[in-house]
Backbone as CSV, one residue per row, in Angstrom:
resi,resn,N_x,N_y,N_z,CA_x,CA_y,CA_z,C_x,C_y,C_z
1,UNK,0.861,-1.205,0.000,0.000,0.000,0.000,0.884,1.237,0.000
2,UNK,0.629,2.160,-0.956,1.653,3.758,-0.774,0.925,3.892,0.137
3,UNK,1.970,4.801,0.833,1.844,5.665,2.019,1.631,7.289,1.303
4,UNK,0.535,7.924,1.955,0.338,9.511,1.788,1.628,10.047,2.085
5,UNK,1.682,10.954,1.208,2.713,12.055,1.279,2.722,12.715,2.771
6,UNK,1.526,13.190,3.169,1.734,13.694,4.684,2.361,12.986,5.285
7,UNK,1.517,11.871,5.192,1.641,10.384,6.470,3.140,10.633,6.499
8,UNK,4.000,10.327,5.534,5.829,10.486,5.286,6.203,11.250,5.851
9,UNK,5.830,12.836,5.545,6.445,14.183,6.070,6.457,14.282,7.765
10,UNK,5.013,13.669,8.296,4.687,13.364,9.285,5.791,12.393,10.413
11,UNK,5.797,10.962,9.704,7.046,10.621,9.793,8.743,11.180,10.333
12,UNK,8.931,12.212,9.079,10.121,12.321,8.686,10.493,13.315,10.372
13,UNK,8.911,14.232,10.356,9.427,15.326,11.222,9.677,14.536,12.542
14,UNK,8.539,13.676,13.217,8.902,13.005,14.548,10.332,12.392,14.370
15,UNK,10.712,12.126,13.633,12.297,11.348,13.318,13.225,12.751,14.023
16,UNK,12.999,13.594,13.507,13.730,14.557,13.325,13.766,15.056,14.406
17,UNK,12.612,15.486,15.658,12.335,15.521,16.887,13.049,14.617,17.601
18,UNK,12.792,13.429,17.659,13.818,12.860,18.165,15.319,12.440,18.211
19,UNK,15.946,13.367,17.098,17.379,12.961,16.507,17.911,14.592,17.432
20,UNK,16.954,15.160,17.375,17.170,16.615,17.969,17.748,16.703,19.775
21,UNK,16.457,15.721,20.417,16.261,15.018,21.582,17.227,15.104,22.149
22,UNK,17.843,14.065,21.198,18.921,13.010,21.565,20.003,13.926,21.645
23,UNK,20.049,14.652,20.532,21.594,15.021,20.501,21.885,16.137,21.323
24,UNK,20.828,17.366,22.003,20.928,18.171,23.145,20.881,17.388,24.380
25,UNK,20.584,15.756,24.664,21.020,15.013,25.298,22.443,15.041,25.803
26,UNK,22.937,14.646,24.265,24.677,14.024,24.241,25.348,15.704,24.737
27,UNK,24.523,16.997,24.029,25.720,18.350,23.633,25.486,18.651,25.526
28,UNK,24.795,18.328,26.209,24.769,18.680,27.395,25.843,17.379,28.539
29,UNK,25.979,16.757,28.117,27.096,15.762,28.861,28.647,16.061,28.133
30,UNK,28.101,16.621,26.459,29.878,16.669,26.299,30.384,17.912,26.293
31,UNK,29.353,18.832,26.745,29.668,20.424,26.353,29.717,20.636,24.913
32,UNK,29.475,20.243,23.942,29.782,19.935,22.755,29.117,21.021,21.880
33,UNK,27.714,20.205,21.960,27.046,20.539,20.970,25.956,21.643,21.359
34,UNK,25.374,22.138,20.553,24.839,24.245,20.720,23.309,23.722,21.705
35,UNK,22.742,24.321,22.011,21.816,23.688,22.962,20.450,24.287,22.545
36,UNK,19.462,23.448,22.705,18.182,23.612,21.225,17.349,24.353,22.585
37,UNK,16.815,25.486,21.831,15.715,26.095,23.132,14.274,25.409,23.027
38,UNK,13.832,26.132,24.244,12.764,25.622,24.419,11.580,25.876,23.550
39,UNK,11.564,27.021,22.862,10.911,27.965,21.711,10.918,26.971,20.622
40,UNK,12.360,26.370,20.147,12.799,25.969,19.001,11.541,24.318,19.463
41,UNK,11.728,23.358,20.412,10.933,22.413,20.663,9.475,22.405,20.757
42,UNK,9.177,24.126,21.351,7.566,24.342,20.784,7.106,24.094,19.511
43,UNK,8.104,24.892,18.638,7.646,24.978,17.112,7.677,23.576,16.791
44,UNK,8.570,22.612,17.017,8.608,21.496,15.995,6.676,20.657,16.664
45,UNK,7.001,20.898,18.036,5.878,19.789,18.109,4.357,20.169,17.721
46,UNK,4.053,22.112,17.584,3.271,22.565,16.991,3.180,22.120,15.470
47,UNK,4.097,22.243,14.926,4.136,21.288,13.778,4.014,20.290,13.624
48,UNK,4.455,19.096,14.386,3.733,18.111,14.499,2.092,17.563,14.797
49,UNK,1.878,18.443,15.806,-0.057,18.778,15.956,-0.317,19.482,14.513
50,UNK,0.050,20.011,13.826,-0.559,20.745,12.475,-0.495,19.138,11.422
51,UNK,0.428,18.706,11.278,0.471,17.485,10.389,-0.665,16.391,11.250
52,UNK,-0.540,16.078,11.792,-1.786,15.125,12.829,-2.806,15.662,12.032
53,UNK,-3.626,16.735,12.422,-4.715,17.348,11.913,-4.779,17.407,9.953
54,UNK,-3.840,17.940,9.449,-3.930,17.417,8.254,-3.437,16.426,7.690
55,UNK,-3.417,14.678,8.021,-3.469,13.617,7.814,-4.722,13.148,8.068
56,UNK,-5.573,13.549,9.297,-6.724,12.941,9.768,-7.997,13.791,8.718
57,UNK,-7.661,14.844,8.386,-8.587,15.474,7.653,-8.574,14.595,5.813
58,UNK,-7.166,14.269,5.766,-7.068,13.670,4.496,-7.580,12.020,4.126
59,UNK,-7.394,11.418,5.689,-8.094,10.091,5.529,-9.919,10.665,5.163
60,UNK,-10.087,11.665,5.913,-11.570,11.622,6.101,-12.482,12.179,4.625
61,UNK,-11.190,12.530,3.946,-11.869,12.677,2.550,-11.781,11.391,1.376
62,UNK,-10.473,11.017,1.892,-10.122,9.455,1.126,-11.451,8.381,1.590
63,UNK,-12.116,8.581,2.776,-12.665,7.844,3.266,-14.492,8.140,2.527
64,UNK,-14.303,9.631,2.451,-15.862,9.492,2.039,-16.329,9.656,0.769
65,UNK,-15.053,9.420,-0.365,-15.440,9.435,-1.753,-16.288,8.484,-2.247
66,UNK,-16.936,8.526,-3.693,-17.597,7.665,-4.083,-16.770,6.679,-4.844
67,UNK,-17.483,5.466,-4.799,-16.333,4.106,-5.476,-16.589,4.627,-6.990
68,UNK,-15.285,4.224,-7.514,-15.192,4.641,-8.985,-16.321,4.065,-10.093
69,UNK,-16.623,4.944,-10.962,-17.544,4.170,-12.196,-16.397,3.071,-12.913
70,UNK,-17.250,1.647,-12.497,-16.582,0.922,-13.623,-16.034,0.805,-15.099
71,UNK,-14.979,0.425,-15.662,-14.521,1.124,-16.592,-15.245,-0.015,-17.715
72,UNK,-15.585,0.719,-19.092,-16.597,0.134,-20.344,-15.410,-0.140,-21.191
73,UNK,-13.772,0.139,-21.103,-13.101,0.170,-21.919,-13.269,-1.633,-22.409
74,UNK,-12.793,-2.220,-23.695,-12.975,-3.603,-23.863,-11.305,-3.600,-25.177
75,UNK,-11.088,-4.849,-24.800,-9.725,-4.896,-25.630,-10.221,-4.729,-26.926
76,UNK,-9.471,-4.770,-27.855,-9.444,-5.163,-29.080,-10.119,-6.286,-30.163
77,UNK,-11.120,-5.924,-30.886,-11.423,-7.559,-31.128,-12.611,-8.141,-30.286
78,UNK,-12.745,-7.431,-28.587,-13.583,-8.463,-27.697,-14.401,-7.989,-27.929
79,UNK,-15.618,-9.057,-27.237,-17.399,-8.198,-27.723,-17.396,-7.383,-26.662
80,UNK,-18.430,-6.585,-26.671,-18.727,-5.492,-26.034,-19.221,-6.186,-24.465
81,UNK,-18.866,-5.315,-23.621,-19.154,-5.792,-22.083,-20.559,-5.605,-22.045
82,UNK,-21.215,-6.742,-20.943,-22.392,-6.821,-20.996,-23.283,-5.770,-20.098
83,UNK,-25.077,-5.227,-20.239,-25.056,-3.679,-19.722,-25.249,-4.278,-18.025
84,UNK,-25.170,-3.832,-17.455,-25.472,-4.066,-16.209,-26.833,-4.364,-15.807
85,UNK,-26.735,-5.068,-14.396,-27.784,-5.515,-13.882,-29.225,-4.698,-13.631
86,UNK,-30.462,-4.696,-13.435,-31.462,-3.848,-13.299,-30.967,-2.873,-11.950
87,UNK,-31.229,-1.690,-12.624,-30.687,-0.842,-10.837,-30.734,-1.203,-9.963
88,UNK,-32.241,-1.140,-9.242,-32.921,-1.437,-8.415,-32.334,-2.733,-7.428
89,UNK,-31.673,-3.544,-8.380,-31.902,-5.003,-7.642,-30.217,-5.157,-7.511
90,UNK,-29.744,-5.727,-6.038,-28.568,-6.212,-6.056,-28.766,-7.855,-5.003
91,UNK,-27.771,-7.975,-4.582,-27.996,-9.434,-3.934,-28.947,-9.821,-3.163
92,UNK,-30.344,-10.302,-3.307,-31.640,-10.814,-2.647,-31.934,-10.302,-2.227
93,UNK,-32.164,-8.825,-3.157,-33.248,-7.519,-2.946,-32.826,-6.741,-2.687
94,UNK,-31.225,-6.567,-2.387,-30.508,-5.460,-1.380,-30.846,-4.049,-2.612
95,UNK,-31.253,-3.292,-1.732,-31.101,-1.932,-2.769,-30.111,-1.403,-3.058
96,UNK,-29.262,-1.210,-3.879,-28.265,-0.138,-4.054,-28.264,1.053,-4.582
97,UNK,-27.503,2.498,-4.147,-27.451,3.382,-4.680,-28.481,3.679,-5.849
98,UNK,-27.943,3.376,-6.623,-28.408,3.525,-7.946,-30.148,3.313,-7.728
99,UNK,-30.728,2.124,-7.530,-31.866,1.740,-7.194,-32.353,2.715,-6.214
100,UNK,-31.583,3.041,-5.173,-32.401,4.580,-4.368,-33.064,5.536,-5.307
101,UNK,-31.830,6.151,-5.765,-31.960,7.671,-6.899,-33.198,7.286,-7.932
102,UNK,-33.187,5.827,-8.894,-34.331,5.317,-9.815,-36.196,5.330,-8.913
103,UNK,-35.467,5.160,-7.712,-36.819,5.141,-6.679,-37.537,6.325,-6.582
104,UNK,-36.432,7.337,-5.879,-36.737,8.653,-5.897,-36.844,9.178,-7.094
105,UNK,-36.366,9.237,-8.231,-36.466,9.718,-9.458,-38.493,9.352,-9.585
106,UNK,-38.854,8.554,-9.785,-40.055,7.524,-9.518,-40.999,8.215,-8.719
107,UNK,-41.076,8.623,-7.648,-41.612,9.381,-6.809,-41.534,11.078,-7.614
108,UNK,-40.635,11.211,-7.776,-40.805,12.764,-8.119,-41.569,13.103,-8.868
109,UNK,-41.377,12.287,-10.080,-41.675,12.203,-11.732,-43.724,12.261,-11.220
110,UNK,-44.099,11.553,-10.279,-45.394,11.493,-10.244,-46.303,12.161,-9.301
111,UNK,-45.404,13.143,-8.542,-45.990,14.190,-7.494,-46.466,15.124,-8.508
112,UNK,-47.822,15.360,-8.113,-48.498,16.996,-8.317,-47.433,18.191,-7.934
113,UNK,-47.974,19.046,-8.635,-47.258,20.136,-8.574,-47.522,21.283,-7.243
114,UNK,-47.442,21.693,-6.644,-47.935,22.907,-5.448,-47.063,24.041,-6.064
115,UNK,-47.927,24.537,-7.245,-47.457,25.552,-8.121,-46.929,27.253,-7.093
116,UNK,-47.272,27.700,-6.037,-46.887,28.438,-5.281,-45.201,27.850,-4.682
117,UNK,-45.636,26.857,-3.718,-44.565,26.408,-2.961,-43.283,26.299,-4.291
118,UNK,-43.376,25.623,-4.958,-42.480,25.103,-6.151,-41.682,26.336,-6.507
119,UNK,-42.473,26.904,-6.780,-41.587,28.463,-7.812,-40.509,28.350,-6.623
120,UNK,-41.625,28.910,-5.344,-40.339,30.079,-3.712,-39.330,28.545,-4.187
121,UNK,-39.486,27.332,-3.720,-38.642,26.473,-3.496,-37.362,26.442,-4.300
122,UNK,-37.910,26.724,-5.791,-37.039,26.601,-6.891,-35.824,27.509,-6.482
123,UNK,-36.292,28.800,-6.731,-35.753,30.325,-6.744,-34.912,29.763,-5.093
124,UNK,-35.189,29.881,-3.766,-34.829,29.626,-2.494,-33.318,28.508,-2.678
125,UNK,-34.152,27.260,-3.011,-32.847,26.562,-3.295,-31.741,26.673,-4.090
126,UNK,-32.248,27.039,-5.692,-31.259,27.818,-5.992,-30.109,28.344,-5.865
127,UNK,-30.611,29.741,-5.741,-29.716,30.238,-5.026,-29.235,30.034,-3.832
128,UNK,-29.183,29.800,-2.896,-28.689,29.117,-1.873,-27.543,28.109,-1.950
129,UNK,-28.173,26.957,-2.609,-27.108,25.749,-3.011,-26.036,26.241,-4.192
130,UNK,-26.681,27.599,-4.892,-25.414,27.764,-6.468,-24.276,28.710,-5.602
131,UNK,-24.853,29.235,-4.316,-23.872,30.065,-3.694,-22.536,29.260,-3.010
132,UNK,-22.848,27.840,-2.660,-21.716,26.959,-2.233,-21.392,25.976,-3.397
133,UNK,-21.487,26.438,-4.595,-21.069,25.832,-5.707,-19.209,26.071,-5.917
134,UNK,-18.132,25.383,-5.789,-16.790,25.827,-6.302,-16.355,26.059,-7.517
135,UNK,-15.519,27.001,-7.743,-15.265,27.842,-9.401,-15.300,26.518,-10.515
136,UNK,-16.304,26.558,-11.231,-16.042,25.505,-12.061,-17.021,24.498,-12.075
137,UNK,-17.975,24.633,-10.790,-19.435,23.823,-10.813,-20.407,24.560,-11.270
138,UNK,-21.523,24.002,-11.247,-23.025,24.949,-11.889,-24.015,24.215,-11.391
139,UNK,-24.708,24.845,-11.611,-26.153,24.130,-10.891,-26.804,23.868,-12.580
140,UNK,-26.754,22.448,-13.020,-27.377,22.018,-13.657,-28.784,21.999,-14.323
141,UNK,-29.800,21.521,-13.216,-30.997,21.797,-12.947,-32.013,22.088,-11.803
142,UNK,-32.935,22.569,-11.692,-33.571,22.753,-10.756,-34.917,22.389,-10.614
143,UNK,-35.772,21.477,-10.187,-37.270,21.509,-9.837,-37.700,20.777,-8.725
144,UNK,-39.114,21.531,-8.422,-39.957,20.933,-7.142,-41.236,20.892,-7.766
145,UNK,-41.763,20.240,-6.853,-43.187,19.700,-7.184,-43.723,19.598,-5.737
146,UNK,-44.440,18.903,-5.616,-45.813,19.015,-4.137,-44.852,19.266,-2.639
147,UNK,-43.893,18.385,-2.665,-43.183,18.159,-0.799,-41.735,17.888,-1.232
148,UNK,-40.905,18.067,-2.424,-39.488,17.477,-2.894,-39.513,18.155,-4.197
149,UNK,-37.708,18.466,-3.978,-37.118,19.338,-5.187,-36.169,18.406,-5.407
150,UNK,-35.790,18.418,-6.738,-34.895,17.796,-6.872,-33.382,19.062,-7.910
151,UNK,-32.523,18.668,-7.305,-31.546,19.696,-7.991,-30.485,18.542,-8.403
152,UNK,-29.791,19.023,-9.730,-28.764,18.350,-10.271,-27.759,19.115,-10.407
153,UNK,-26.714,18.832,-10.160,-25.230,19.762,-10.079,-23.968,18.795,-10.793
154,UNK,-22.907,19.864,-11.463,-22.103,19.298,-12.216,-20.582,20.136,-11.413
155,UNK,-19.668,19.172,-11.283,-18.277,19.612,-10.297,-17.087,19.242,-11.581
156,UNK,-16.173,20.020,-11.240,-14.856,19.413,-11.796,-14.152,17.997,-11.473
157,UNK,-14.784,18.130,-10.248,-13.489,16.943,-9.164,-14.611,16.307,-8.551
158,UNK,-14.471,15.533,-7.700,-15.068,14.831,-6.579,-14.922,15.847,-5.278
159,UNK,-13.213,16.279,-5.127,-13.449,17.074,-4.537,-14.697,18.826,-4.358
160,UNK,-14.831,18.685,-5.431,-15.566,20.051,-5.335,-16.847,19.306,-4.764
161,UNK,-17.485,18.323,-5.244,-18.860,18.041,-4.792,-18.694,17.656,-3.165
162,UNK,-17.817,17.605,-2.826,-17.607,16.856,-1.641,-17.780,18.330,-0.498
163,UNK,-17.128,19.225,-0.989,-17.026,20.517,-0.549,-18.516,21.257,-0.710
164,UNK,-19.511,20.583,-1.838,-20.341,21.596,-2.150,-21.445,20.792,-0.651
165,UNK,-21.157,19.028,-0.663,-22.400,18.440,-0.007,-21.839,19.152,1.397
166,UNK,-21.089,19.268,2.550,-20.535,19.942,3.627,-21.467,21.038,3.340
167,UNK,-20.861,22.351,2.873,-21.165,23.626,3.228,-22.669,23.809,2.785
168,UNK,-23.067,22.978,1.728,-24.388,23.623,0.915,-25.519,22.611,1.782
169,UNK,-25.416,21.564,2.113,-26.027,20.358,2.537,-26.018,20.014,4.196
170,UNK,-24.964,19.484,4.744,-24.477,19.391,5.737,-24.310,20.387,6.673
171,UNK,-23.770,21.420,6.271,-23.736,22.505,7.406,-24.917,23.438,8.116
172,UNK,-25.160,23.766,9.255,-26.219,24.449,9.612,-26.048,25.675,9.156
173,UNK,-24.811,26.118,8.760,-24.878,27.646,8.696,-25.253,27.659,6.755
174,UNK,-25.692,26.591,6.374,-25.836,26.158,4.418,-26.548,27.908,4.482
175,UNK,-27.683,28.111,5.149,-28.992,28.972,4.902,-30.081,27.892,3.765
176,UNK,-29.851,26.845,3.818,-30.879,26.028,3.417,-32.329,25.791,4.528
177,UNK,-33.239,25.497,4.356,-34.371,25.126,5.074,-34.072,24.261,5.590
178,UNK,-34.904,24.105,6.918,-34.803,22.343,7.845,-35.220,21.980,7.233
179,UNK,-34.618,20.637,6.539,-35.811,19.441,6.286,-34.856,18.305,5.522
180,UNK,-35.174,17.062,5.504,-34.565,16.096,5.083,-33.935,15.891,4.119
181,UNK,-32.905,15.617,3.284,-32.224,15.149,1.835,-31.562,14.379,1.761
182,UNK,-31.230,13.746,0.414,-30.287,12.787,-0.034,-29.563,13.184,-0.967
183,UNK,-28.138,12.988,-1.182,-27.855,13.598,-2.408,-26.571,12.409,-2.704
184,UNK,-26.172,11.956,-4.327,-25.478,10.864,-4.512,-24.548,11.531,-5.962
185,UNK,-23.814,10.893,-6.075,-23.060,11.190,-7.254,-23.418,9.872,-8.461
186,UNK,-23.672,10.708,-9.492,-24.596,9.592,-10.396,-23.771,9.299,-11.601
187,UNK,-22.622,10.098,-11.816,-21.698,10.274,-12.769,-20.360,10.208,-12.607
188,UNK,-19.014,9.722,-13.015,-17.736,10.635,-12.743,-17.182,9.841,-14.144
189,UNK,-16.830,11.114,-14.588,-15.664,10.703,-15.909,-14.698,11.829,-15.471
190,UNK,-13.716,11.869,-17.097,-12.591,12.757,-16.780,-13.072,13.975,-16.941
191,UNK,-14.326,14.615,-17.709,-14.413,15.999,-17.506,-15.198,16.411,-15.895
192,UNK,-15.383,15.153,-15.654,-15.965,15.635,-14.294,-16.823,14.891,-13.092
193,UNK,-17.590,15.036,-11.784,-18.615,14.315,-11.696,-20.278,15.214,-11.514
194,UNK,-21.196,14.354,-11.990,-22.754,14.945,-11.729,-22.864,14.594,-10.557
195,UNK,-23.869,15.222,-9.972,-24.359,14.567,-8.630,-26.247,15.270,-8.707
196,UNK,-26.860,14.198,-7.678,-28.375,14.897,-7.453,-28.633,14.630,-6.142
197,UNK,-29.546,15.819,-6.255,-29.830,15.895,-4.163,-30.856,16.437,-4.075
198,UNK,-31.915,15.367,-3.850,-33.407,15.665,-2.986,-33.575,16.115,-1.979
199,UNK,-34.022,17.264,-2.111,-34.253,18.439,-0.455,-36.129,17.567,-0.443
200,UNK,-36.719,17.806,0.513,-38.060,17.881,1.108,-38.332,19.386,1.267
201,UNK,-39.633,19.144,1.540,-40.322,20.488,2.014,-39.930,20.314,3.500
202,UNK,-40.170,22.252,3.792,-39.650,22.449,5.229,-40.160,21.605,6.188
203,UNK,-39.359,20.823,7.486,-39.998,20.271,8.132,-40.323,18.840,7.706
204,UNK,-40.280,17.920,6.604,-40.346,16.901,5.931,-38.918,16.076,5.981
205,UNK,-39.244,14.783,5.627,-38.573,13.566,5.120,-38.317,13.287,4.204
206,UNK,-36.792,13.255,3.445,-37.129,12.623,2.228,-38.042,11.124,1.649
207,UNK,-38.913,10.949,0.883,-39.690,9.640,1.037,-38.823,8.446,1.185
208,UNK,-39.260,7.458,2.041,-38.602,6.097,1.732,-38.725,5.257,0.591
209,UNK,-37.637,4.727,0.701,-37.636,3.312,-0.927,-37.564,2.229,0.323
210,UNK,-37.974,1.097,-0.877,-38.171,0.147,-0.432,-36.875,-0.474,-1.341
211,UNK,-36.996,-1.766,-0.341,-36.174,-3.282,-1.326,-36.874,-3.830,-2.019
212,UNK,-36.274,-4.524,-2.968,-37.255,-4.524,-4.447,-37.060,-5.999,-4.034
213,UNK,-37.701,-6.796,-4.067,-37.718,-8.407,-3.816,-37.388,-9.107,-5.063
214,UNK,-36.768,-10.483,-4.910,-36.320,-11.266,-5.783,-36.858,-12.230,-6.073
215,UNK,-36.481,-13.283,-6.816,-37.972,-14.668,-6.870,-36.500,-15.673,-6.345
């Protein structure tokens, strides 16, 4: 397994702390060597608490990416890979991802409209969510209907969507409404990834899916 670049630097510096240690150890028994202050031992181990914190912040993004889109590439000559399984359905009913979003997609597609609420919702979310968008995302699309909006957004990176679900989604200070959402990444190639995220109406749940049963 590579090791992160921090993780190393991280490494290198406690090495270095202790080679330091040691040797104002030895310069104080032989008169020798220049004698390291106490200032100079603050800084290194403040630096060391700064690397801690950005290693643990870097697992926690390694940790919450989405698994890669399988690749369609096929050798030369071979037949074409076969399309994948029905969304909805993975091992003896288990829902996956994909089968959520087709669920909810499903639900949306057949809610009445609450032509008042919808517009404020549209316009509200909107802007709101395009304001924690990073240079280089857009807000794709936008609509609501009776109790759920659904918005689609397009990022450069993973990182940007990851940054947009935190501040725009996750955070209390978003200025989004209380109320329930889901939001998934439905896309990633090299120009980029899509993602979609079902808000509820204020005070609401996003609807539940079910497991789709098997024979």
């Amino acid at each position: 397994m590579r090791k992160h670049p921090t993780a190393i630097l991280l490494g290198l510096v406690v090495v270095g702390l202790v080679a330091v240690l040691i040797g104002r150890s030895k310069g104080r028994a032989a008169k020798a060597a220049p004698d390291v202050t106490a200032m100079e031992i603050d800084q290194l181990r403040a630096t060391i608490d700064d690397l801690h914190k950005e290693v643990a912040v870097n697992r926690m993004l390694l940790a919450s990416q989405a698994q890669p889109v399988p690749s369609t590439d096929t050798a030369p000559g071979a037949a074409p890979a076969a399309p994948p399984p029905p969304a909805a359905v993975a091992r003896k009913g288990e829902l996956t991802e994909v089968g959520i979003i087709a669920q909810l997609d499903d639900i949306f597609k057949t809610q009445e409209t609450d032509a008042a609420w919808s517009r404020s919702a549209v316009s509200t979310g909107s802007r709101i969510l395009g304001s924690h968008l990073t240079p280089g995302s857009r807000l794709a699309s936008a609509e609501c209907r009776k109790d759920l909006c659904r918005f689609e957004t397009r990022h450069p990176g993973i990182e940007d969507y990851q940054q947009f679900f935190r501040t725009g989604l996750l955070s209390q200070e978003s200025g989004l409404w209380s109320a329930g959402f889901t939001s998934y990444v439905i896309e990633r190639s090299p120009a980029g990834v899509v993602a979609v995220t079902f808000v509820a109406k204020e005070g609401q749940a996003v609807p539940n899916t079910v497991e789709v049963p098997t024979e």
